[in-house]
N, C-alpha and C positions, 0 to 999 in steps of 0.2 A: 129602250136599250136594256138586254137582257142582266149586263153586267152591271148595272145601278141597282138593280131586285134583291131586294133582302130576306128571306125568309124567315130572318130570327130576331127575338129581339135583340135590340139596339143597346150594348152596354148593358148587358146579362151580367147582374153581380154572379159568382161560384157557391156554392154552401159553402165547401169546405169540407175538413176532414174530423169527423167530431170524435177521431179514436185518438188525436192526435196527442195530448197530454195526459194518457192514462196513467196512473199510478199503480203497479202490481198490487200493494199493499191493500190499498182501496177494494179495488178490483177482488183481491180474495175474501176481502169481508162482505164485499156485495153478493158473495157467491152462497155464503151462507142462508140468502133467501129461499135455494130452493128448500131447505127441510123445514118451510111452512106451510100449512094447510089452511083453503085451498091455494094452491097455486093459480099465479097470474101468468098464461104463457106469451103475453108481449114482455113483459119485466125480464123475466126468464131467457128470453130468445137476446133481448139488449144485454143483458149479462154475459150470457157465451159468446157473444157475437166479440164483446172486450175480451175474454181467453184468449178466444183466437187469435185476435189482433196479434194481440203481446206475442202469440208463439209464435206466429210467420212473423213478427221484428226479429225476432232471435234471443227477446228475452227468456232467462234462465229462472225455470224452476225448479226448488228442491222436489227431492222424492216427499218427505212430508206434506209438501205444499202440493204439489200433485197428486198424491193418493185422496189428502183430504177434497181437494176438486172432484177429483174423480167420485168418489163415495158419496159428495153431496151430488153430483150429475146422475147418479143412478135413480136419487127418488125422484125424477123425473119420468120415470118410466109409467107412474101415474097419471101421466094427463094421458088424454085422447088427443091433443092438438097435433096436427099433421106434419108443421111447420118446426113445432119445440122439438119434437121427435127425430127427425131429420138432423137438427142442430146436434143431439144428443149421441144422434149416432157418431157426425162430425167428433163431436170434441175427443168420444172415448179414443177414437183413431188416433187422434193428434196425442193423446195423454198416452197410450198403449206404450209407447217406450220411456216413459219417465215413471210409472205408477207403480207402485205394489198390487198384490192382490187381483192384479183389472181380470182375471178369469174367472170370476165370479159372473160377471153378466152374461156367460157365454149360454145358459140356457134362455132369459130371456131377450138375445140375436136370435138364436135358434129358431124359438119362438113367433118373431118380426120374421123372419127371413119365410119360415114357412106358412107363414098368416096368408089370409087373402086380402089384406092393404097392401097394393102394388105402388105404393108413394113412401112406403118400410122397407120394404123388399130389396133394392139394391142397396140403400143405404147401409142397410144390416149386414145384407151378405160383405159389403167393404171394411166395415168398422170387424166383423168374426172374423174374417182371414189373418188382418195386422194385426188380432188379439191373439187367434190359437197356434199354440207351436208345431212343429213336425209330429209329437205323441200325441195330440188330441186332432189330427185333420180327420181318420179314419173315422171319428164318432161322427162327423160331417160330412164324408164324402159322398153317403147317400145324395143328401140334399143338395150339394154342389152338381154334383151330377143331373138333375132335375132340372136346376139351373140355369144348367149351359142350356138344355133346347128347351127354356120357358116361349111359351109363346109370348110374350113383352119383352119387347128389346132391349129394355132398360134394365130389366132383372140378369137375361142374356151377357149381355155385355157386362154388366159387372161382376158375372159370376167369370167368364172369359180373360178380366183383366187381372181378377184376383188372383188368378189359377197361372196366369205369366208371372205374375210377380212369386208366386209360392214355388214355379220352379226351379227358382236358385236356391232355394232351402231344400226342398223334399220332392226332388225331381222325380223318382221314382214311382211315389206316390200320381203325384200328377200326370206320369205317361197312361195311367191307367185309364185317364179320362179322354185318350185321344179319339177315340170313336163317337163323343160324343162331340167334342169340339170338329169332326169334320160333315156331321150331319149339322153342325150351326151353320156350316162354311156354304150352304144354299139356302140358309135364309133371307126372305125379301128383303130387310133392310140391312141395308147397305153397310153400315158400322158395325153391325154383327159378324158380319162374312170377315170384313176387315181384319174386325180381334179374335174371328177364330182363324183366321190365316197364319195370325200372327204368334198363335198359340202354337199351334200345328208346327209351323217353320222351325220355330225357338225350339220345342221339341225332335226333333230331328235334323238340325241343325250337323249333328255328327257324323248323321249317315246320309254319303252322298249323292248315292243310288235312290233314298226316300225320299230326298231333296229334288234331285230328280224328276220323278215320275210326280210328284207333287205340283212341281211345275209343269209339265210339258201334258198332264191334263186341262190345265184351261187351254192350253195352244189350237186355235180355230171354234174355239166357244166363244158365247156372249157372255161377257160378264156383265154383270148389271152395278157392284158396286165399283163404283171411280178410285175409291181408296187401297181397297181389295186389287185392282189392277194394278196403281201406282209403286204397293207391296209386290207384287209380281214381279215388275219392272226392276226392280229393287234385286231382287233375288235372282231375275236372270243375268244382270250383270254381272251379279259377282260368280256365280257357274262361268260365265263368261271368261272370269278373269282366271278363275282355279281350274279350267279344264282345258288342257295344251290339244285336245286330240279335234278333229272334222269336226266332234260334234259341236262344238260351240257355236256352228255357223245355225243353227236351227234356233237357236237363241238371239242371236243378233236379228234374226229375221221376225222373231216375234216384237221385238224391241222398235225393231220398225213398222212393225207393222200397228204397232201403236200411236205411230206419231199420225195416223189419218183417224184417232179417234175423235168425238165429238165434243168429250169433256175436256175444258184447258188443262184441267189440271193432270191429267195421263199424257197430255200432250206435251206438255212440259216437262214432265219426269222423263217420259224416252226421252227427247230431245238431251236432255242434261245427263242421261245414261250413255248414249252414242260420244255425246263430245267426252266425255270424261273416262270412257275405256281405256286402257293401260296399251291394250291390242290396239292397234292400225285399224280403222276399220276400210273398209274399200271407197265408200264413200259418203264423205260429211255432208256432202250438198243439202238430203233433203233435211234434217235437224237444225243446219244452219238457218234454211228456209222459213221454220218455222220460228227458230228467233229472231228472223227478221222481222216476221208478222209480229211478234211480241214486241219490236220498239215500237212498233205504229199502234199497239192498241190504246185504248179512252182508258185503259185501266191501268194504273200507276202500278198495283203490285205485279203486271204484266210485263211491263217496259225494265221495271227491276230487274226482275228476273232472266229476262231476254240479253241487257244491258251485260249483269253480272255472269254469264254463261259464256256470254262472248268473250269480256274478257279475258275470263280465265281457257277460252281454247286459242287465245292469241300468245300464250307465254308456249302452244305447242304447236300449234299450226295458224298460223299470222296469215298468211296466202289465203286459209279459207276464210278470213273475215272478211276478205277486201270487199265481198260481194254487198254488203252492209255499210258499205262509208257512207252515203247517201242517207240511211236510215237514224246511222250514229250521229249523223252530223245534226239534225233534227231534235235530235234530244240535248244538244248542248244547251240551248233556252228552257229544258223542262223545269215544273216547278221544284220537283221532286233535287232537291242540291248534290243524294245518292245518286241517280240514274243520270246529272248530266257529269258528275264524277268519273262515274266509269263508264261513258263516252268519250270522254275526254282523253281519258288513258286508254283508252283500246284504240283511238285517233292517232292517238300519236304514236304507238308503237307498231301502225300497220301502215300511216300513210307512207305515199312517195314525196320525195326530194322536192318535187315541184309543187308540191300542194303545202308545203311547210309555212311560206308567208301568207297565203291565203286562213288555214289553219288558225293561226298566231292569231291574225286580225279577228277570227270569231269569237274565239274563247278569253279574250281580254276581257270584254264586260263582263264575261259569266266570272272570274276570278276574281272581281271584286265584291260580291254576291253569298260569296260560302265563306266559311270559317275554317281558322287560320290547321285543322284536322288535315279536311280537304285537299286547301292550297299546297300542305307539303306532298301528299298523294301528286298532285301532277305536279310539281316542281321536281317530284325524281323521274317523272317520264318523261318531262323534257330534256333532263341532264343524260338519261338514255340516247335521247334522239338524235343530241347532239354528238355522243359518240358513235354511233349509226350512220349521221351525214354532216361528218366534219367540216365541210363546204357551204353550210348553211351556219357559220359559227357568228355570223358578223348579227342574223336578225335574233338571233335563240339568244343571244348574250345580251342584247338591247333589250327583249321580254322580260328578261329575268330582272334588270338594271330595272326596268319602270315598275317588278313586283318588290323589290327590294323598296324604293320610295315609299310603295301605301303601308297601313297602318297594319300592324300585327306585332306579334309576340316574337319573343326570344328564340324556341323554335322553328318558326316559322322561318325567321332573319336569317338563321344561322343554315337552313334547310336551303336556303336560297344562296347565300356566301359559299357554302362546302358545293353546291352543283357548279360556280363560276370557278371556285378555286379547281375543280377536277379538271373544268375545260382548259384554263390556262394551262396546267400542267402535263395533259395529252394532245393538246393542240396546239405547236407553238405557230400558227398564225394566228391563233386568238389571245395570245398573250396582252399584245398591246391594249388591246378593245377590253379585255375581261381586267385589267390591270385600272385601266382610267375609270373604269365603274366604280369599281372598287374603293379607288380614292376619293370620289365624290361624293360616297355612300357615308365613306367612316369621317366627314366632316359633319355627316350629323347623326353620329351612330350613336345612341341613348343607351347600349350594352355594350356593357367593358369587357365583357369576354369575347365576342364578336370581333372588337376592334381588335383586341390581342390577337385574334387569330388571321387576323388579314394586315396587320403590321407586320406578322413574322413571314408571310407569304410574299409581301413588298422587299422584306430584306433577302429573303432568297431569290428570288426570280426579275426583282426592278436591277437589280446590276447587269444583270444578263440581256438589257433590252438595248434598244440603239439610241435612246435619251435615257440614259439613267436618271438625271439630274431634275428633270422634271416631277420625280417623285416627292426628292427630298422635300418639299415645302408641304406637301402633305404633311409628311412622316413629320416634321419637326413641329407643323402646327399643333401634334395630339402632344408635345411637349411642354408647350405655353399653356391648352386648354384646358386638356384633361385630367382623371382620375390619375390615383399612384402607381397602380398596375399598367394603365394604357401607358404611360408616358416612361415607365421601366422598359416595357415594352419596344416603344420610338426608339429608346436609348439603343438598344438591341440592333434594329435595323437599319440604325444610321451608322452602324458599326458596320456592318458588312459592307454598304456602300465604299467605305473608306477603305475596307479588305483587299475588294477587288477591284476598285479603281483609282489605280497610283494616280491620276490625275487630279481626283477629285479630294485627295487625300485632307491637304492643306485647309480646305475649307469647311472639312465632318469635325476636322483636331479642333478648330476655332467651337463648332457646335458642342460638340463633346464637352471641350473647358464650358462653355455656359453650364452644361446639366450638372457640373461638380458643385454647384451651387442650391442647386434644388433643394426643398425642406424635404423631401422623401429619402428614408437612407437608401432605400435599394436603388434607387435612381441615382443617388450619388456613388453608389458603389460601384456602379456598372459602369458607369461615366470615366469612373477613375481607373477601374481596370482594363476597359477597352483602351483610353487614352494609354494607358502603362505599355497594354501591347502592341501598340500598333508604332509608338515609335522607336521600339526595338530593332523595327524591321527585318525581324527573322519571318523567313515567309515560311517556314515548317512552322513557329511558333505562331503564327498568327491563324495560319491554315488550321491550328489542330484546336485553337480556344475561340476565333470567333465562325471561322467560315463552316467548318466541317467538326463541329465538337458532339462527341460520343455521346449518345442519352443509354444512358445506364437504366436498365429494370427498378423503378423505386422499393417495391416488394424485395426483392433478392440483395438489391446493397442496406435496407434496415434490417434484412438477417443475417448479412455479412458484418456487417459493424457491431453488431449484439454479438454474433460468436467472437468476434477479435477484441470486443469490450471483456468479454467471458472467457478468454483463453490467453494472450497475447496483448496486454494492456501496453506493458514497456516499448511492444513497436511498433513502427513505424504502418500504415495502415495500405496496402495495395488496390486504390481504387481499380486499377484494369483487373483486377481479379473478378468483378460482378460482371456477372452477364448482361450486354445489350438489350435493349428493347427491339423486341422483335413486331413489326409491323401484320397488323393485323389484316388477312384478305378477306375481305366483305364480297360474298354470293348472293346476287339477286335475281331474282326471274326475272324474265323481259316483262314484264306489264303488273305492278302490284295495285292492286284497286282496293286493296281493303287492309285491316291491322285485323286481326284475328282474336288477337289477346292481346288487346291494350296495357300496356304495364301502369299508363297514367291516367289521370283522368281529364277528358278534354275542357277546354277554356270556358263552352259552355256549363257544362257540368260543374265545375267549379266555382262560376257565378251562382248558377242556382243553389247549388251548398251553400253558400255566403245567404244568400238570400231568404233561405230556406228558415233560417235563425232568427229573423225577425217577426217579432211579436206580430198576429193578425195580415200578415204579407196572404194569406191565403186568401181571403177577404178584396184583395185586389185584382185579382180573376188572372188570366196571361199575359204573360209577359207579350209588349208588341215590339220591341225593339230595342237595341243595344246602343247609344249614340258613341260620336268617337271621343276619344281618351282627350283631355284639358288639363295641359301642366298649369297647376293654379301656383308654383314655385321656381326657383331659379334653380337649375341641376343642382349647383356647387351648396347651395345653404346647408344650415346645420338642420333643418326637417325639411324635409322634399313632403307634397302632396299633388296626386294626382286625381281628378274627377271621373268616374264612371257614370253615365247616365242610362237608368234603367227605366223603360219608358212605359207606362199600362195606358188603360183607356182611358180614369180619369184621375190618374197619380201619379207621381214620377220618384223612383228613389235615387236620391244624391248617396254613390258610396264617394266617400275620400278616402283613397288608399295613404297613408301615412307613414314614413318612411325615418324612424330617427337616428341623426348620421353622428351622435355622439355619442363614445362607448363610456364617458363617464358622468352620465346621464340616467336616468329612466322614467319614464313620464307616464304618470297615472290618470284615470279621470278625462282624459281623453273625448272630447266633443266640439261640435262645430256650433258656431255660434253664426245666426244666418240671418242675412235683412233682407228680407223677402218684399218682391214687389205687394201693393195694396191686393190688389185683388186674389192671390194665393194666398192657400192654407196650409199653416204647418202643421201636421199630423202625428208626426213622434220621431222621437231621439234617439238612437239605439248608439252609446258610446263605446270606447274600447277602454276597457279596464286599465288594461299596462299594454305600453309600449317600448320593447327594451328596443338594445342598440344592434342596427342591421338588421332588425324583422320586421316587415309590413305587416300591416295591420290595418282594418278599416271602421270608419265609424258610417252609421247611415243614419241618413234624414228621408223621412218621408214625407211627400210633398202633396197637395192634395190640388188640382187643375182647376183654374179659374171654371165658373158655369157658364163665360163665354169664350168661345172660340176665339174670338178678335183679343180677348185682355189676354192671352195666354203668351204673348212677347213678352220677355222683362228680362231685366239684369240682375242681378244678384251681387248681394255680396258678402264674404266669408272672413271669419275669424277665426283660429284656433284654439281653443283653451284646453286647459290643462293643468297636472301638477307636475313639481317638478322634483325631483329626492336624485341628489346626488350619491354616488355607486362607483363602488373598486372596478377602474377599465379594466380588467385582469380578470378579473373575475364574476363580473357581472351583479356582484350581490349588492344593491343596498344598502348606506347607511341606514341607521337611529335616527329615529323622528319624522315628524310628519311631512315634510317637505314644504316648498310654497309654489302659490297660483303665480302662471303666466298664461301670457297671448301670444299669438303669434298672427299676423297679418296674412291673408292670402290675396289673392288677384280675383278681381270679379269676374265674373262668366252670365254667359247669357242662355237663358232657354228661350228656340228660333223654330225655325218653320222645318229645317231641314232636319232638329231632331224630332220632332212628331208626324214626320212619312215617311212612308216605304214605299219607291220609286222605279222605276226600272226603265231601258228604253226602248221606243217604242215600235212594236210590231211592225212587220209592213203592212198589214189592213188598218193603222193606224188612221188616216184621212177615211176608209170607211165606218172605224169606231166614232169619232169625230162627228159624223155627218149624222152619226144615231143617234146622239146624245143632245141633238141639236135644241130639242126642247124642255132640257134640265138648264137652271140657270147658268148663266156666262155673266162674268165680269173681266173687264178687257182694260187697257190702258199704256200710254206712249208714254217712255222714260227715256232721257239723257242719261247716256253711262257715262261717268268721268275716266272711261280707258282711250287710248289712243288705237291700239293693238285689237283690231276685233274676233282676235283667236283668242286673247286675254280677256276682254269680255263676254265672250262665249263660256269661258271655265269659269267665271268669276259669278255668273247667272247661274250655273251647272250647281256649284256651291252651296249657295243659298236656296237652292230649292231642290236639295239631294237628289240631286239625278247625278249618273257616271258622264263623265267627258264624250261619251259616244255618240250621247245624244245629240253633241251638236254636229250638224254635215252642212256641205255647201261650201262656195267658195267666195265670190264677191259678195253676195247676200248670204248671212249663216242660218239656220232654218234647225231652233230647237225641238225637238216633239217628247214628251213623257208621258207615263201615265204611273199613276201609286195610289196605295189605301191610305188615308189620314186616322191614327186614333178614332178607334171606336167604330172602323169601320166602313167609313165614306170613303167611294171610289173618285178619285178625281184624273183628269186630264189637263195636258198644258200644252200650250202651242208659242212660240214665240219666235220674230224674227228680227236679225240686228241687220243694220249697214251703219257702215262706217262714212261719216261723213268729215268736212276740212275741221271740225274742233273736238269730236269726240264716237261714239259710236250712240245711234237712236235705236233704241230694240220698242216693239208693238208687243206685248204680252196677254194672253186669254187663256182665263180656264175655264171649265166647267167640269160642275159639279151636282150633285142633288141639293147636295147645302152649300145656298149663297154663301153663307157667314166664312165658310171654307174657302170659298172661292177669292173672296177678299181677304182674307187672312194672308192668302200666297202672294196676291201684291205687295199688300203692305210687305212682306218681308222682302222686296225691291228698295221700295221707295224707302 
């Protein structure tokens, strides 16, 4: 079986990055090597190769510290070594804008540049361009000139790219060498023609008659290089787009007449030229054609590309995708998480009505698979769809209800509450449906700002429904349970109910008097002044402070109150004088597949930062996988901690994220104290210094994997420790003195089967995967489930051996199938089948694997 074959080794430690803790300081003392004699050019080449480092990080050098670099990199010009030389050129480039004096080397560039070592030759002529200004190119323009048509392409080209970059300075100059940059534009290779095309263009870019005829000379030639065309392609569009008259149709024609070239990559460019015209063209067909070939090919940068094209010709023409839904749909399984992304959202914003529950049921599994980036990407193009086909609101609102349940972030949560709150509020036949979600959701909503925003949504829109009353028990439980915010909150919404249903009045007054008692003041405040007006019984005055009350501009009434602070102290203060809040209208295109300029950084990224910081983590090769979040704490305690499990081949790091809820606290010294089963190694401690009040913080342990597979189950168990230094809640500072030690207890957790695989389900040539694999070991075995429910022991199996719910189907007998990588690489397979019998359900379980030891591993995490 081809997919058991490994070609690499097995648990490949990484080097690593050995630039990784340089020191500038160091660094420029080492530099002083070179003005010894003779020189060593490997020492020498390790040395600049740390400049460099430091200058692409962004570290800053002074001009001193520069010049003197610089002045010692010159006596290098003495070795003959081909490699140090190279380097040499490198670095003076890099230094050219920080140095004094660097025009001192400019005759021996000159030199290199005209020599006959063609391994000098480009590097010099790059390093003399970024060195000489506008007054000294004329003493070179000879030899630039010579350059451009070297017969070496390497010397070519980089006399060509120098001469683009020199034409924003000294353009003038530069036009003079256009004659020879369009005799480079027919030489054999390929990246020459490219950069003098590209020279050529830039230079005439003004004039667009020259532009022109520049173009519309390759028109019915062969071009030979692909990049050179792709530039082409490039350049008739936009003729295309700047010229109103007949002729642009001569261009459009070449544009297509590219999409039957041989090379993908010119094929791709027309095709992405055609769709992305400003102008109508007559017809998309055959461009679309060719991105359809591009979801079907073996080559993932292909299917991207095809994937992303489409979608963005579906925010202008949707009809021409339709021909692709077959292809798109195909890609919803890809590996690639991008390319089944935007299939996903180009699916949903082109299918029909009738394909929408079919739809739903595919992309459920892929939506447990990608990260929570992703997930909000199609959670707005579902919240599209369902303004698109208001009549499908009953299955679009249950999708989003069962994405709301899985695990993710605040973002994510919140991406998913604003798309149900839209539908409620433009759909009122989805009121009820998008309403009962919602209450089921914020019973165990772990974000207070979340719940705030779907309490305030119950109190304006649950009075308006035909059970109002079946809200209130929600609403009143985030009273008893929750945070100070959530439950000011409830208070809010139990107040409207009582606004607008005189019925129901008598029994919100009773609710109300309880919350006058709350430790929270805002909670009791609001309590007491809703109670105050609601038994006035002025329906103007109730109308105006609970049902329908003004939100004033925050911005404009702290300017209004500063000038009447500033002008008019003695009176009285006219809050209707600040202007309203005016509601903001959000413009979207029909299909967004991508963030362009991320303003944040995503969840992954943000772990690897975290991660990034611990001592020797590089030493631990890739990451394989992210396990789910472990409250090791009770919400409400005075320190909340939460488990992240980061999983490698043969290590695992425990972050505890650490959360302290006492603002007249601050806890130093920060670490976990861990009983590690026998056969695991504790590897190192990385603490958290200080932990003030309200900021997360993490400490991490790293963990190092039994040498057997089978010992790798265990429980664990955690303690906190810490110091403790009492601190002004006000202000956060600190007293005097040293503080003292405490513990804090945590909840044990266990490392299981289902955090060390990555799982998926399984194909339909699964039974012929099966049948190949026939002679890698299997190990099998009959287990009593203690469920009654054999759809609850089906998830309950799903669980423990991280596969998605999907995988199980069937209906009298349920019939699991998966396949996943285990740590370190081992492909494995599982088959399992349950019935339900008069005391409980009997499931037959078999895997196979290449390693037994694996294979028994997944049992035991049954039994």
């Amino acid at each position: 079986m081809s997919s058991f074959k490994r070609d690499k080794k097995e648990e490949e430690d990484s080097g690593g990055n050995p630039y990784q803790n340089l020191d500038k300081t160091i660094v420029l003392q080492e530099a002083r090597y070179f003005n010894e004699t003779p020189v060593n050019p490997r020492k020498c080449i390790y040395i600049l190769s740390k400049i460099l480092y430091l200058l692409n990080q962004g570290e800053k050098f002074t001009t001193k510290e520069a010049t003197d670099v610089f002045f010692a990199t010159t006596k290098l010009f003495q070795s003959k070594n081909v490699m140090l030389r190279r380097m040499v050129y490198l670095c003076i480039k890099e230094l050219s804008t920080m140095a004094q004096d660097i025009i001192i080397v400019t005759s021996s560039l000159t030199k290199d540049m005209t020599g006959k070592e063609d391994l000098y030759r480009p590097a010099a002529i790059r390093a003399l361009c970024s060195i000489t200004d506008s007054t000294m190119l004329q003493a070179i323009e000879r030899y630039m000139k010579e350059a451009i048509v070297d017969k070496n392409p390497a010397v070519s080209s980089a006399a060509l790219v120098s001469a683009l970059h020199l034409s924003s300075s000294a353009p003038d100059l530069v036009r003079r060498w256009v004659n020879e940059a369009q005799e480079a534009m027919n030489s054999d290779d390929p990246m020459v023609c490219y950069h003098a095309l590209g020279l050529v263009a830039g230079l005439k870019k003004n004039d667009k008659l020259s532009t022109v005829k520049l173009i519309t000379r390759y028109f019915g030639t062969s071009v030979k290089s692909p990049y050179m065309l792709c530039l082409l392609i490039r350049l008739a569009a936009q003729m295309v787009e700047t010229d109103d008259s007949d002729n642009s149709k001569r261009f459009i024609d070449f544009i297509e007449y590219c999409l039957r070239h041989k090379s993908e990559m010119v094929i791709y460019e027309a095709a992405h030229a055609i769709v992305n015209l400003k102008k109508p063209v007559r017809d998309l067909a055959p461009a679309v054609s060719v991105l359809q070939l591009f979801c079907g090919s073996s080559k993932a940068s292909l299917r991207l590309a095809g994937a992303r094209t489409l979608a963005c010709l579906t925010a202008k023409r949707p009809t021409a995708v339709a021909a692709c839904t077959v292809d798109l749909e195909n890609l919803i399984s890809d590996p690639n998480r991008s390319v089944a992304t935007l299939a996903v959202t180009t699916l949903l914003a082109t299918g029909a009505e009738s394909s929408i529950d079919r739809l739903m049921k595919q992309i459920s599994s892929f939506v447990s698979e990608i990260s929570d980036e992703f997930k909000i990407i199609v959670v707005k193009a579902i919240r599209r769809l369902c303004t698109k086909f208001p009549r499908k609101h009953q299955s679009i609102v249950a999708f989003l209800a069962g994405m709301l349940r899985d695990e993710g972030g605040l973002e994510f949560k919140a991406a998913i509450a604003d798309a149900i709150i839209e539908i409620v509020e433009e759909n009122p036949d989805a009121k009820e449906t998008g309403l009962a979600h919602l209450c089921e959701f914020i019973e165990d909503c772990e974000h207070s700002a979340l719940a705030v925003r779907i309490l305030h949504l119950l109190g304006r829109e649950g009075p308006k429904s035909r059970q109002p009353s079946r809200y209130i028990r929600f609403i009143y439980n985030r009273v008893i349970l929750e945070s100070g915010p959530v439950r000011a909150a409830a208070v809010s919404a139990v107040a409207q109910f009582g606004a607008q249903r005189p019925e129901m009045l008598p029994n919100i007054k009773v609710l109300l008097s309880r919350c006058e008692l709350d430790d929270e003041d805002e909670v009791r405040d609001r309590a007491i002044f809703y109670n105050a007006v609601l038994d006035t019984g002025d329906q103007q005055l109730i109308n105006d402070y609970i049902i329908n009350v003004v939100k004033l501009n925050p911005i404009q009434l702290e300017k209004a109150l500063r000038e009447h602070i500033a002008t008019k102290p003695d009176e009285a203060f006219d809050i209707m004088s600040v202007p309203t809040e005016e509601l903001k209208e959000e413009k979207e295109d029909i299909v967004e597949v991508e963030v362009k300029k991320p303003t944040q950084m995503t969840t992954e990224e943000i772990y690897n930062e975290m991660l990034s910081h611990i001592p020797g983590v590089e030493r631990l090769g890739p990451i394989f996988k992210r396990a789910q979040v472990v409250e090791l704490t009770e919400p409400e305690t005075e320190y909340t901690v939460r488990l992240y499990k980061h999983i490698f081949a043969r290590h695992i790091i425990l972050q505890f994220e650490c959360v302290n809820t006492l603002n007249d606290q601050q806890l130093e010294q920060v670490h976990v104290r861990l009983d590690t089963p026998p056969e695991y190694n504790l590897v190192s401690i990385v603490p958290c210094q200080k932990l003030v009040f309200n900021k997360p913080d993490s400490v991490f342990v790293v963990v190092e994997f039994p040498s057997a597979y089978l010992d790798s189950l265990g429980t664990f168990g955690a303690t906190l420790e810490f110091v403790v230094r009492d601190c002004d809640p006000n202000t956060g500072n600190p007293d005097p003195g040293e503080g003292y030690a405490d513990s804090y207890p945590l909840e044990e957790f266990d490392i299981n089967c289902a955090d060390q695989i990555k799982t998926r389900t399984a194909a339909e040539d699964f039974e012929e995967t099966w049948e190949c694999a026939a002679n890698s070991p299997e190990a099998s075995e009959t287990f009593a489930l203690p469920y009654n429910d054999i759809e609850e022991a089906g998830k309950a199996v799903c669980r423990h051996l991280a596969l998605p719910n999907e995988a199980v189907s069937g209906d009298a007998i349920k019939e699991i199938k998966g396949c996943g990588i285990f740590r370190g690489g081992a492909p494995v397979l599982m088959k399992a089948k349950l019935v339900a019998i008069n005391v409980g359900v009997t499931m037959k379980l078999a895997v196979r694997s290449p390693r037994e030891d694996i294979a028994q591993l997944l049992l035991s995490a049954i039994g």
